[in-house]
MARKOL-619815 format. One line per field, with one value per residue (C-alpha): residue number from 1; residue in one letter; x, y, z. Coordinates in pm, 1 decimal. Layout:
% MARKOL-619815
num NUM/...
residuo a/...
X X/...
Y Y/...
Z Z/...
END
This chain:
% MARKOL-619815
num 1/2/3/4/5/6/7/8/9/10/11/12/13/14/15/16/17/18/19/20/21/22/23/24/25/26/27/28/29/30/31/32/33/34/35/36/37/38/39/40/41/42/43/44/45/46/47/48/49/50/51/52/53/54/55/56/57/58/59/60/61/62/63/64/65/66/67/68/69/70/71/72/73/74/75/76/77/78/79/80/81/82/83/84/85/86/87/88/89/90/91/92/93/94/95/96/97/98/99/100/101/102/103/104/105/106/107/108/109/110/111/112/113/114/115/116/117/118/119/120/121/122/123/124/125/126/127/128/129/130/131/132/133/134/135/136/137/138/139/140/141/142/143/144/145/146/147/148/149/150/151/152/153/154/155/156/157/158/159/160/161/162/163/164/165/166/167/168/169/170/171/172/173/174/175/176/177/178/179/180/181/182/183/184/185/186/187/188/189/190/191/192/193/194/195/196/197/198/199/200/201/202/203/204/205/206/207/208/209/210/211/212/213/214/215/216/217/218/219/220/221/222/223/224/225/226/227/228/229/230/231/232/233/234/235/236/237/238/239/240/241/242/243/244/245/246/247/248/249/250/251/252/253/254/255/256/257/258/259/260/261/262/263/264/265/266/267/268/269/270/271/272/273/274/275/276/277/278/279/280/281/282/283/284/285/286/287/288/289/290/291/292/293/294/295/296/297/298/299/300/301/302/303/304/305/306/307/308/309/310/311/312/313/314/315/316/317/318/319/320/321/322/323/324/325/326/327/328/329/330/331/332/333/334/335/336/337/338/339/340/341/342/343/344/345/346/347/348/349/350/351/352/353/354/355/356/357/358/359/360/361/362/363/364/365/366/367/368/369/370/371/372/373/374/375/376/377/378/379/380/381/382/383/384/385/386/387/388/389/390/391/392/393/394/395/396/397/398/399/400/401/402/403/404/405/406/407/408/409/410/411/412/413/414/415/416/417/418/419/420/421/422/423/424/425/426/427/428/429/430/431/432/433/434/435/436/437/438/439/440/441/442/443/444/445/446/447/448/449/450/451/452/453/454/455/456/457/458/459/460/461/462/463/464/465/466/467/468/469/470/471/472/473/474/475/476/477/478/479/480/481/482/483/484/485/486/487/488/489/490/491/492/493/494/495/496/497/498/499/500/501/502/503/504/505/506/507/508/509/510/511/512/513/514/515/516/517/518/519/520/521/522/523/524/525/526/527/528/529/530/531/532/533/534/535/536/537/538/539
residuo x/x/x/x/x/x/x/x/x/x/x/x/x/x/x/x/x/x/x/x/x/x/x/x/x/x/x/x/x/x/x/x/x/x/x/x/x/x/x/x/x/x/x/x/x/x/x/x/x/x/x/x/x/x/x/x/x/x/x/x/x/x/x/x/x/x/x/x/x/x/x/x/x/x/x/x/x/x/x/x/x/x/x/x/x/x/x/x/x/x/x/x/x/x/x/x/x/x/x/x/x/x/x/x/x/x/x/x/x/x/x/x/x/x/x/x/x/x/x/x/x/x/x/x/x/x/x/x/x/x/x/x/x/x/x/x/x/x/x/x/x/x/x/x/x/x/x/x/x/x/x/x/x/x/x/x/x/x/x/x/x/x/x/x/x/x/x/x/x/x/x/x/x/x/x/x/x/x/x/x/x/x/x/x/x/x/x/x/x/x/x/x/x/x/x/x/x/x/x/x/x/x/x/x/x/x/x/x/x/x/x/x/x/x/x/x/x/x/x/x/x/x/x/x/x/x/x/x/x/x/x/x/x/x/x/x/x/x/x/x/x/x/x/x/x/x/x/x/x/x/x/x/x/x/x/x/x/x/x/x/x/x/x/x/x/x/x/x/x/x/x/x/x/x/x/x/x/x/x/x/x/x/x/x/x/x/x/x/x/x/x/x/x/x/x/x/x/x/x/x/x/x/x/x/x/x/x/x/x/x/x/x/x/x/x/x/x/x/x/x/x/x/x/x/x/x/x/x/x/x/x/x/x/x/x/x/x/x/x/x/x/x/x/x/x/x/x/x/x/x/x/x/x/x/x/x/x/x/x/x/x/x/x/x/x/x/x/x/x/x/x/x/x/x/x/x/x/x/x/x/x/x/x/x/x/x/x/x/x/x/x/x/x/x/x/x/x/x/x/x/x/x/x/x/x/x/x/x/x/x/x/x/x/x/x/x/x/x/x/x/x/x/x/x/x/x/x/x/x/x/x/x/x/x/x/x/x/x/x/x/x/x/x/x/x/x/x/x/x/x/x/x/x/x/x/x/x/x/x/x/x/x/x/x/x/x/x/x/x/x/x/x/x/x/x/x/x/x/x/x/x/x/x/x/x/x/x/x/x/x/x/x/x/x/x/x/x/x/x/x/x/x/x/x/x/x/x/x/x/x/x/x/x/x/x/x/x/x/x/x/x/x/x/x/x/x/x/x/x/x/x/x/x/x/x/x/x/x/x
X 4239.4/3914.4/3776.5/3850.2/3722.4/3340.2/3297.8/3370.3/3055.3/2866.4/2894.1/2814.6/2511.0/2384.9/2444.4/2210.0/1969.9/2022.9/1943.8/1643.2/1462.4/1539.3/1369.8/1094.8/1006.9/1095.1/1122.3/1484.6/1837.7/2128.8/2371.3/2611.3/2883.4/3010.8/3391.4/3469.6/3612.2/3410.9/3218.8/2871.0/2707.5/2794.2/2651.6/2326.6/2059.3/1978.3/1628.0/1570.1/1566.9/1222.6/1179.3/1070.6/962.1/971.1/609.2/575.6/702.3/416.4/601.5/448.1/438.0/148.3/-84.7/-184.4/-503.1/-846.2/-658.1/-767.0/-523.1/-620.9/-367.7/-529.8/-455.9/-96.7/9.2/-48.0/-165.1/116.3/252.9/-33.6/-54.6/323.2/202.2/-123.5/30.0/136.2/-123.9/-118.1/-197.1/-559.2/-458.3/-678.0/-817.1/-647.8/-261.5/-46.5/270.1/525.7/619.7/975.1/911.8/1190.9/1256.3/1200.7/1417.0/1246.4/1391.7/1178.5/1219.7/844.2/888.6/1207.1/1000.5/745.1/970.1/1133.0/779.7/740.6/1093.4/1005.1/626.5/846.4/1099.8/1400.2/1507.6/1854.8/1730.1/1435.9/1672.9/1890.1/1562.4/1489.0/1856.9/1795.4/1433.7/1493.4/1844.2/1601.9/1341.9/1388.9/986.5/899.5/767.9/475.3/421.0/379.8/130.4/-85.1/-113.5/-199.8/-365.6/-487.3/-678.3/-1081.2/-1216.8/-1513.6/-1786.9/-1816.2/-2150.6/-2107.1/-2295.3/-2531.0/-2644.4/-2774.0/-3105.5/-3172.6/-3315.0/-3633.7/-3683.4/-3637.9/-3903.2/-4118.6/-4022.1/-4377.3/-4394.3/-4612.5/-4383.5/-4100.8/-4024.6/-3978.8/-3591.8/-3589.8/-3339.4/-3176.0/-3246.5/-3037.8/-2805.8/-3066.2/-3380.0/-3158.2/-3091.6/-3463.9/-3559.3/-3422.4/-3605.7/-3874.4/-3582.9/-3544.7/-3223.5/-3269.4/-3252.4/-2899.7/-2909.9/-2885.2/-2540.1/-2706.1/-2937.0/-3286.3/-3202.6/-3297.7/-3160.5/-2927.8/-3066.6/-2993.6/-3024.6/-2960.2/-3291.3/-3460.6/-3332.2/-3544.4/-3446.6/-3324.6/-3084.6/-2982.4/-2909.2/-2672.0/-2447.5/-2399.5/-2332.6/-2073.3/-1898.3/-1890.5/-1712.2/-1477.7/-1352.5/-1560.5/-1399.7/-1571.7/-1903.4/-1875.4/-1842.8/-2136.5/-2323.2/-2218.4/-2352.5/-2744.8/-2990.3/-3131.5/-2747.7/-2679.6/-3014.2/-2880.1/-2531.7/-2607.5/-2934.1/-2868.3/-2802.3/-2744.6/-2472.3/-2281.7/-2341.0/-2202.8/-1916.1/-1810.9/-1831.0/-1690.3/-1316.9/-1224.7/-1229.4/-1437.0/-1377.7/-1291.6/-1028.2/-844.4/-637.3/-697.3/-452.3/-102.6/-234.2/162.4/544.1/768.6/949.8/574.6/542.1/249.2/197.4/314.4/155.1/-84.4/-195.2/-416.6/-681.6/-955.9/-987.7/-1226.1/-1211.1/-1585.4/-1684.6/-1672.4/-1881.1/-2164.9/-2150.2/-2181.5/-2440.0/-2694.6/-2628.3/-2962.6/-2999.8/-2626.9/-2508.6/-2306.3/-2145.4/-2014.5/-1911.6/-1708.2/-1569.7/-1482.8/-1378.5/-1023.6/-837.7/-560.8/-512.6/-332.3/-362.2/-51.3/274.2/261.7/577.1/736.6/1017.7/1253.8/1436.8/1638.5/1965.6/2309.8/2633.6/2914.7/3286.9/3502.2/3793.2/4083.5/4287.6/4101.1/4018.3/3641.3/3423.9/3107.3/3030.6/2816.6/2503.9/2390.6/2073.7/1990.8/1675.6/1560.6/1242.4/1059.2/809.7/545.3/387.8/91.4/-38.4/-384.9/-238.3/-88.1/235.3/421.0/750.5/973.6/1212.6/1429.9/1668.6/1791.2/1675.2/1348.8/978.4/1025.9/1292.7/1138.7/810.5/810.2/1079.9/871.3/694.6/734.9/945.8/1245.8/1255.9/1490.7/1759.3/1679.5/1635.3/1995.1/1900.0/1866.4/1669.1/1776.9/2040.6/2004.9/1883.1/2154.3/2179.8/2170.9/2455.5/2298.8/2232.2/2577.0/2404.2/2067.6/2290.5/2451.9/2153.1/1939.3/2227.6/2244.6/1871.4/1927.7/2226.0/2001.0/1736.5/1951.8/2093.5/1753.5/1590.5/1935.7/1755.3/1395.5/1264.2/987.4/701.7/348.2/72.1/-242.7/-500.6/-612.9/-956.7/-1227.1/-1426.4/-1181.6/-962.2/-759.4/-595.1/-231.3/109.5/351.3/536.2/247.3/144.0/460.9/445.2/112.7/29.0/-296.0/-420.7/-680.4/-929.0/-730.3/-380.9/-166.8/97.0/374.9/636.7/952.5/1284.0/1559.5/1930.8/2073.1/1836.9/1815.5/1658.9/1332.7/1134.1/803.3/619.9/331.5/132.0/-244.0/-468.0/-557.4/-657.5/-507.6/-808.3/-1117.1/-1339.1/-1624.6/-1611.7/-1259.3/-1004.7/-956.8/-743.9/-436.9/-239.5/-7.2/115.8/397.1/332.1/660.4/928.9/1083.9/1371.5/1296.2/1621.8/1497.9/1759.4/1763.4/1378.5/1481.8/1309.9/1518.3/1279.0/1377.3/1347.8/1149.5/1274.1/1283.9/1025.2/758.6/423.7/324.2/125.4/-82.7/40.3/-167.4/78.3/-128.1/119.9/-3.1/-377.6/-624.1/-353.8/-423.0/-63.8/133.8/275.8/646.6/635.6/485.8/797.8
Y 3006.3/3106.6/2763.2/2746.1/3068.9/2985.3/2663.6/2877.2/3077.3/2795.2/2703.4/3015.5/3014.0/2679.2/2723.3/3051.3/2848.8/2558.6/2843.1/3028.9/2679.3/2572.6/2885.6/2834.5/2493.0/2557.4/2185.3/2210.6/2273.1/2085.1/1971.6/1846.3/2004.1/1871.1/1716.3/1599.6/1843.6/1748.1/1932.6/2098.0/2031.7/1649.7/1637.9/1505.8/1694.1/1559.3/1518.5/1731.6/1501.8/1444.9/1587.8/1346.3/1357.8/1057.6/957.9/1010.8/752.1/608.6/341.4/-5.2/81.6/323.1/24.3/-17.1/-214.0/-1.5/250.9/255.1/359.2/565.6/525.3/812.6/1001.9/930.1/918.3/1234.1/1257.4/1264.5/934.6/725.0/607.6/456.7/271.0/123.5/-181.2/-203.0/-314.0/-324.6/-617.9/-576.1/-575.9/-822.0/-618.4/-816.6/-767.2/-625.2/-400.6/-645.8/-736.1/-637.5/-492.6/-321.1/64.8/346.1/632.1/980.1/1245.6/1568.6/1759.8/1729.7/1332.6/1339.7/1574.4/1288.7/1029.4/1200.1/1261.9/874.2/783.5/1005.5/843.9/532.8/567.6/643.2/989.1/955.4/859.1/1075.5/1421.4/1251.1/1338.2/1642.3/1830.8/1692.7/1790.4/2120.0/2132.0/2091.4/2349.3/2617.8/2644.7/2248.5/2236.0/2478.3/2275.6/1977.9/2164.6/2262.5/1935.1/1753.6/1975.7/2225.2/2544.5/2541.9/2707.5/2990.8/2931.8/3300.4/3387.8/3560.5/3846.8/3692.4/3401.4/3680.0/3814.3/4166.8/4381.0/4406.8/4015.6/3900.1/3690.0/3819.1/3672.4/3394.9/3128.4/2938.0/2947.6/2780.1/2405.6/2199.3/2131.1/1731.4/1597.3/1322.7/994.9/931.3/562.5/420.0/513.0/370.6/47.8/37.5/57.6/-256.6/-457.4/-589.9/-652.0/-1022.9/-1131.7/-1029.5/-1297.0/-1291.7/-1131.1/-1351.3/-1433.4/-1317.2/-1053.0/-1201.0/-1596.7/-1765.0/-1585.1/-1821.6/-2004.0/-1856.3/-2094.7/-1875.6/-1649.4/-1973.8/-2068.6/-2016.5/-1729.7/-2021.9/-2161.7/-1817.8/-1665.7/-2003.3/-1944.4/-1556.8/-1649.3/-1943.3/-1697.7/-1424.9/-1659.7/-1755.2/-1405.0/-1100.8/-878.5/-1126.7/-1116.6/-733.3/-755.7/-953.0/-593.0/-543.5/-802.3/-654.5/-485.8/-808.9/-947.3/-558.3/-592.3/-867.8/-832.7/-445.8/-553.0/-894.4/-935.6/-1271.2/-1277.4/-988.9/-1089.4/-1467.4/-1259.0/-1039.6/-1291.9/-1612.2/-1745.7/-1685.1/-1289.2/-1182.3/-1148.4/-1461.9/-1491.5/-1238.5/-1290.3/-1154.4/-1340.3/-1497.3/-1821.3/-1948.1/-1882.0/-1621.6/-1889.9/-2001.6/-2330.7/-2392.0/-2275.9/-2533.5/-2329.3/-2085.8/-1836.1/-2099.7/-1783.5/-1781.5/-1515.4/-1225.5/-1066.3/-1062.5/-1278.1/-977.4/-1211.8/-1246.8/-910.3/-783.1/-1034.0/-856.5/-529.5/-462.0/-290.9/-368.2/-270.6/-628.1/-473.9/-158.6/-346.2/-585.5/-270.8/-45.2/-283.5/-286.7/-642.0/-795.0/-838.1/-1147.0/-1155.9/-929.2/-719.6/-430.9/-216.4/89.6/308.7/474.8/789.1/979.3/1190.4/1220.8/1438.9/1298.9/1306.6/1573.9/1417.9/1384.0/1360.7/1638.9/2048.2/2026.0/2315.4/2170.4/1835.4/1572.2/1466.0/1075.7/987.8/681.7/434.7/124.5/-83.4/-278.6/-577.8/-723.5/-1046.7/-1167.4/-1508.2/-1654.8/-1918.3/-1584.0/-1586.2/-1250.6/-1258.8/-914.4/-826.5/-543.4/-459.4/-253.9/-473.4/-302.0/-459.1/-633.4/-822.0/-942.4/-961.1/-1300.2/-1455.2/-1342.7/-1739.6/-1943.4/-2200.2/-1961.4/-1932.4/-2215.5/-2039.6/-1702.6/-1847.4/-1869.0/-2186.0/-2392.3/-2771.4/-3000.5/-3038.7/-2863.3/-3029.7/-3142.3/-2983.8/-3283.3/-3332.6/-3522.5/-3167.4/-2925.3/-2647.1/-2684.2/-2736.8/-2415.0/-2210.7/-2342.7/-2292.3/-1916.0/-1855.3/-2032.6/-1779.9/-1489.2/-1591.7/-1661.1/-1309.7/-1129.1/-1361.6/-1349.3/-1138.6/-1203.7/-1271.7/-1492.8/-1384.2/-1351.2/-1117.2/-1015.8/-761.8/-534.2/-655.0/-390.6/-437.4/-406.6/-157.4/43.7/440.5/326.4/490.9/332.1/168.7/0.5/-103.6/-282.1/-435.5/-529.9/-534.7/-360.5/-29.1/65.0/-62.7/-116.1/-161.1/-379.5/-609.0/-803.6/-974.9/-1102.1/-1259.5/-1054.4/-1055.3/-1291.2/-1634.4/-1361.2/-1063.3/-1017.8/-710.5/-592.3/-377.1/-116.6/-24.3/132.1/12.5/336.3/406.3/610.5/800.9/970.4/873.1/657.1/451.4/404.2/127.3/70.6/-72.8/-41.3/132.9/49.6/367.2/335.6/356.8/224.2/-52.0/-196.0/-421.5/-689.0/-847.7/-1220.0/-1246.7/-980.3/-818.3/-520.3/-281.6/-59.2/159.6/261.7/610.3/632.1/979.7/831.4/570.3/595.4/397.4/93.2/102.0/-258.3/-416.5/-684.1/-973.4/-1162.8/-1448.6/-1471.9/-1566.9/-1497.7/-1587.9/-1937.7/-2052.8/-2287.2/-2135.0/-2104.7/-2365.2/-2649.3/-2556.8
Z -5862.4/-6064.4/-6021.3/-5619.7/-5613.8/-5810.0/-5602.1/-5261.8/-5422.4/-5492.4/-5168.7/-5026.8/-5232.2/-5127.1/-4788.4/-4805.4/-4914.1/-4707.0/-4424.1/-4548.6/-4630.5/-4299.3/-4110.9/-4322.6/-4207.8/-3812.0/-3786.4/-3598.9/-3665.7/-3722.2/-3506.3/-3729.7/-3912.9/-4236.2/-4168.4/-4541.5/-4793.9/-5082.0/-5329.1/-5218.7/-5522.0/-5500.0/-5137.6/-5102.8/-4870.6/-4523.0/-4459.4/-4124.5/-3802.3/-3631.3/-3237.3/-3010.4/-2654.6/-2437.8/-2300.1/-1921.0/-1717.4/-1514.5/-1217.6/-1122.2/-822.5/-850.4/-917.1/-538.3/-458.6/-506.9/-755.4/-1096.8/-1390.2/-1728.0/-1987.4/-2167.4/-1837.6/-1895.9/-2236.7/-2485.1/-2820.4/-3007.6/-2851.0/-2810.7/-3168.8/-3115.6/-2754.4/-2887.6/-2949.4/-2562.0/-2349.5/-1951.5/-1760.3/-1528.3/-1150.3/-940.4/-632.1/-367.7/-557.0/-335.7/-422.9/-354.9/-676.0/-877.1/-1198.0/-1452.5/-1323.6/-1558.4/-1544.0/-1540.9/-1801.2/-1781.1/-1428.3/-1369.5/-1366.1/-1155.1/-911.3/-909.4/-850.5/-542.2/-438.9/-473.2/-296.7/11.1/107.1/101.8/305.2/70.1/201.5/-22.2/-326.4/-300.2/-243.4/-545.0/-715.8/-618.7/-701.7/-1026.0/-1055.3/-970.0/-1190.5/-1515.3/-1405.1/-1085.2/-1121.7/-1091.6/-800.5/-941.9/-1232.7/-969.6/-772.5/-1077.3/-1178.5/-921.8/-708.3/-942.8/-840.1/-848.6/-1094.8/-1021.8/-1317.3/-1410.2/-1583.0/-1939.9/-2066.2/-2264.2/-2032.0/-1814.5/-1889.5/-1935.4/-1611.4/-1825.7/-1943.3/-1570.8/-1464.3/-1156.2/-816.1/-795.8/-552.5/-817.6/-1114.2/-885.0/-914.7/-671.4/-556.7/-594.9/-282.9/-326.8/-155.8/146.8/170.2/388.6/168.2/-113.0/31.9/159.3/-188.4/-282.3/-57.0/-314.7/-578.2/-708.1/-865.3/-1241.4/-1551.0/-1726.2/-2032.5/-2353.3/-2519.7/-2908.6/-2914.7/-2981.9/-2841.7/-2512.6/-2184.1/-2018.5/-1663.6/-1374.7/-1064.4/-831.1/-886.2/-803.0/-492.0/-176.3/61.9/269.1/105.0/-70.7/336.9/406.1/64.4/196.3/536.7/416.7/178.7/482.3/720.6/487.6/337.6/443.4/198.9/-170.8/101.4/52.3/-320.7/-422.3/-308.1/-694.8/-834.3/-821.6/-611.1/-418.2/-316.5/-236.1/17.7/188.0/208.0/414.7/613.8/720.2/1098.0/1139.6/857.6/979.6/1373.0/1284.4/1125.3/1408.6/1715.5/1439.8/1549.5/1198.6/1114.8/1429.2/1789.1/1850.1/1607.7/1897.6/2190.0/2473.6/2729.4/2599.2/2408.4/2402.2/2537.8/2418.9/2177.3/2037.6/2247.6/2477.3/2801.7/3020.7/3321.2/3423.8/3700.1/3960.8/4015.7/3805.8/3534.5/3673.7/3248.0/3174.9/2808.2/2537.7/2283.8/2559.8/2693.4/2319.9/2221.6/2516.1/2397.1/2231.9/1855.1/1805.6/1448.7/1357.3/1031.7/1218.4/1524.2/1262.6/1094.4/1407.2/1673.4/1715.6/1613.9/1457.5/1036.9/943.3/611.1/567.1/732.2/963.0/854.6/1043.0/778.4/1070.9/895.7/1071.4/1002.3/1206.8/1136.6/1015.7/1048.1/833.2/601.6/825.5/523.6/287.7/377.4/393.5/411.6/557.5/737.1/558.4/754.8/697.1/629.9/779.7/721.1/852.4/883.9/1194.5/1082.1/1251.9/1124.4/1328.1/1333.3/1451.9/1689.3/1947.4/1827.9/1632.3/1410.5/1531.2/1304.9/1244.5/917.1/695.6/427.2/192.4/276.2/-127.5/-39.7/371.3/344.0/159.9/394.5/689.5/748.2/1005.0/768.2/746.4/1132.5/1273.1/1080.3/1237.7/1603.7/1797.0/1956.1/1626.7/1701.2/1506.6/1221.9/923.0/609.2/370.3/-14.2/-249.8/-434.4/-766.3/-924.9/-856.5/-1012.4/-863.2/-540.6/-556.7/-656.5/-371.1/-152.1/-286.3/-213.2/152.2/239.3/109.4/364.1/628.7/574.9/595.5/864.0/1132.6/1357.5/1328.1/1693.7/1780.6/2031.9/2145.8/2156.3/2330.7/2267.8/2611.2/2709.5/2631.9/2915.2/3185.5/3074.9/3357.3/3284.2/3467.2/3352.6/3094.5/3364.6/3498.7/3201.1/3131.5/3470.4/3486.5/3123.2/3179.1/2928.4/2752.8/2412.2/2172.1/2349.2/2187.1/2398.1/2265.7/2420.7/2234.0/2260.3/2337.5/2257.4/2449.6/2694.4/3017.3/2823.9/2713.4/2474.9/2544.1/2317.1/2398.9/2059.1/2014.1/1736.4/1553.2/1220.4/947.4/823.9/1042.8/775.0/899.2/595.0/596.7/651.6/996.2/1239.7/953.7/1207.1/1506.4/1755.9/1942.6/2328.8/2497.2/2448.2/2735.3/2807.2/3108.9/3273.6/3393.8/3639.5/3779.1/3715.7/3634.4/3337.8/3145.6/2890.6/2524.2/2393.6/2040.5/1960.7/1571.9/1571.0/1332.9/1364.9/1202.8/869.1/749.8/388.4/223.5/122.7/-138.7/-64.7/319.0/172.6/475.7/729.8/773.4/857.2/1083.9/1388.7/1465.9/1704.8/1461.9/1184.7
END
């Protein structure tokens, strides 16, 4: 009894000690209790268990063309000793955000309140509200702790005590012991300043040695204007970017007329690249007849080219046209109540929240892919070609090709992929397009318009298939932009101005309400290249 009695003490007395070390060090507290029955002074001590915090979860998707990423910006003292070793990969300019990467869960409420934040601009009302409850589950106050960091208050700059001067020290108020406020020099003045610029020397590899050549510093201004004007008809965008390379390129690329004319009116980026009359049928064939009167539409590429002092680069930039080197994409949310439990007591009735997704693919030849799912733009956008649509088109020509049977597993994997794109691409619609002349435009109702097909700059016309040989769709939309900025991108944006439904048989028009349509919004597909593509009649 004595002995059970002094090892009860002992233990007492270690545990007392185990304690008062332990608020000492504030390092944590332990979580475990002790489920043998063996002696304390036998058991070892347990080193106390390190805290760690997670580093911020930072998604791929964030990575969007033009943004630049700080991982310093991101990660926090303490854990970016244990990421060094993890290095991102650089994102070319023209990557797009159509790529599958692994998804990281959030884990403090601040992160799931950025996530949700994510999930709504995209589309995804249900996850995004998934988000949110548990955002707001972790902290009441998150949504504060969003707002101050990312749109944090501005600071006042207050002035302390002893940067002010006493009332005695203060200089007197003298015109002559002011300095002169230097302005600074305006965009014009600064690219007017590099007009006497030459293309600088590269620098040498090792300090001290020969500077490599450079040939092009010794090219004459002739040949120099014909290598700028062949790279601006062939992608404006890499035209744009040797404006980086020094002050001479930067010159020409902003002051040179002929390049940027030759770029507007050119049937590859320009005016010319547009349509304004239906170039093909509804189904992408040629026209196999047209109107015998003559066209009275007055030639926009002449009637620009007399305009005098006409500004080529903003022309290019602000003139509404078509983009073909990606996807216009419309996310349709919209919520409906549903039914109560006719087998369960329910207190409230659950409201669905429905999404789904219009594409528009644009091609140079007139003709437009329609399509309308439920499916996400990762897994359409690179289905979208003209190759997957004979097995989207009702009235297939031809027979289908064959799987060959020499590989079973190949067989089977390229039939998996084929069902996949035949699931996504069953009611993609083929069509044309036309862009509402400029210079005759006419102020007529919707229903004119979809009669006549008149409207005003910028009027977009489309006319697809409909559901069934007797039906057809025609779509009203507005080129529009989706900033005011004069500098920004334009003609990224597609407004809805009617949808119609056109009965062959009978010519009657029956109109669509877009209570829940949303507009379009432009996508770069890196796959699509600069648009160059077959039509849908050649697949």
């Amino acid at each position: 009894m004595d002995d059970s009695g002094s090892a009860l003490e002992q233990f007492r007395k270690q545990w007392r000690e185990e304690v008062s070390a332990r608020s000492r060090r504030n390092k944590g507290s332990w979580n475990k209790e002790y489920s043998e029955s063996t002696s304390a002074s036998e058991r070892p001590k347990k080193p106390p268990l390190p805290t760690r915090r997670p580093p911020t979860a930072q998604s791929a998707t964030a990575l969007r063309e033009g943004e630049e990423f700080s991982e310093d910006d991101v990660l926090e003292d303490g854990v970016r000793s244990q990421l060094s070793s993890v290095k991102l990969d650089d994102t070319a300019p023209d990557d797009d955000g159509f790529k599958r990467s692994a998804p990281i869960e959030p884990q403090s409420a601040l992160e799931h309140f950025e996530k949700a934040v994510e999930k709504e601009a995209q589309g995804k009302l249900g996850d995004s509200v998934s988000h949110y409850r548990k955002a707001y589950r972790l902290d009441a106050r998150v949504d504060k702790a969003y707002k101050d960091k990312h749109f944090p208050a501005p600071t006042k700059p207050t002035a302390t005590r002893s940067s002010i001067p006493p009332i005695d020290s203060r200089p007197t108020a003298d015109a002559s012991s002011k300095k002169p406020k230097i302005l600074d020099p305006t965009f014009s003045e600064l690219i007017e300043s590099c007009s006497g610029s030459s293309i600088p020397q590269a620098e040498p590899i090792i300090a001290g040695d020969k500077p490599p050549p450079c040939p092009i510093a010794l090219l004459p201004n002739e040949l120099l204007y014909e290598i700028l004007r062949q790279c601006g008809i062939r992608d404006p965008a890499s035209f744009v970017r040797l404006s980086l390379v020094c002050r001479r390129l930067a010159y020409l690329v902003i002051t040179e007329r002929s390049i940027w004319k030759r770029i507007a009116l050119g049937p590859e980026f320009g005016i010319a690249s547009q349509h304004y009359d239906f170039a093909r049928d509804v189904t992408g064939g040629p026209l196999i007849y047209r109107t015998l009167e003559e066209s009275t539409q007055p030639d926009i590429a002449n009637a620009l080219t007399e305009a005098e002092d006409q500004n080529w680069k903003e022309m290019f930039h602000t003139h509404p046209r078509i983009r073909f080197s990606g996807i216009y994409i419309s996310t349709v949310n919209y919520t409906r109540a549903g039914g109560a439990s006719a087998t369960q007591a329910t207190w409230n009735t659950p409201v669905h929240i429905v999404t789904y997704y219009r594409y528009l693919r644009f091609f140079r030849d007139g003709t437009v892919i329609s399509l309308l799912s439920l499916h996400e733009p990762l897994d359409v956008v690179h289905h979208l070609t003209p190759e997957n649509m004979p097995s989207a088109g009702k009235d297939k020509k031809g027979p289908q090709p064959s799987l060959p049977s020499s590989d079973q597993s190949s067989a089977a994997s390229a039939a998996t992929v084929n069902h996949s794109v035949q699931n996504i691409m069953k009611n993609a619609l083929r069509g044309r397009w036309r862009l509402c002349h400029p210079l005759s435009a006419a102020s007529q109702s919707t229903k004119e318009i979809a009669t006549s097909g008149a409207g005003a700059e910028g009027d977009l016309h489309i006319e697809t298939e409909g559901h069934g040989p007797r039906y057809l769709f025609t779509m009203h939309l507005a080129l529009k932009s989706t900033t005011r900025s004069r500098t920004g991108v334009k003609n990224n944006k597609l407004v809805w101005k009617g949808l119609w439904s056109y009965n062959q048989l009978t010519s009657d028009w029956g109109e669509f309400s877009l209570k829940n349509d949303k507009p379009f919004l432009f996508a770069r597909v890196k796959s699509y290249g600069l648009g160059y593509w077959a039509s849908c009649n050649d697949v």
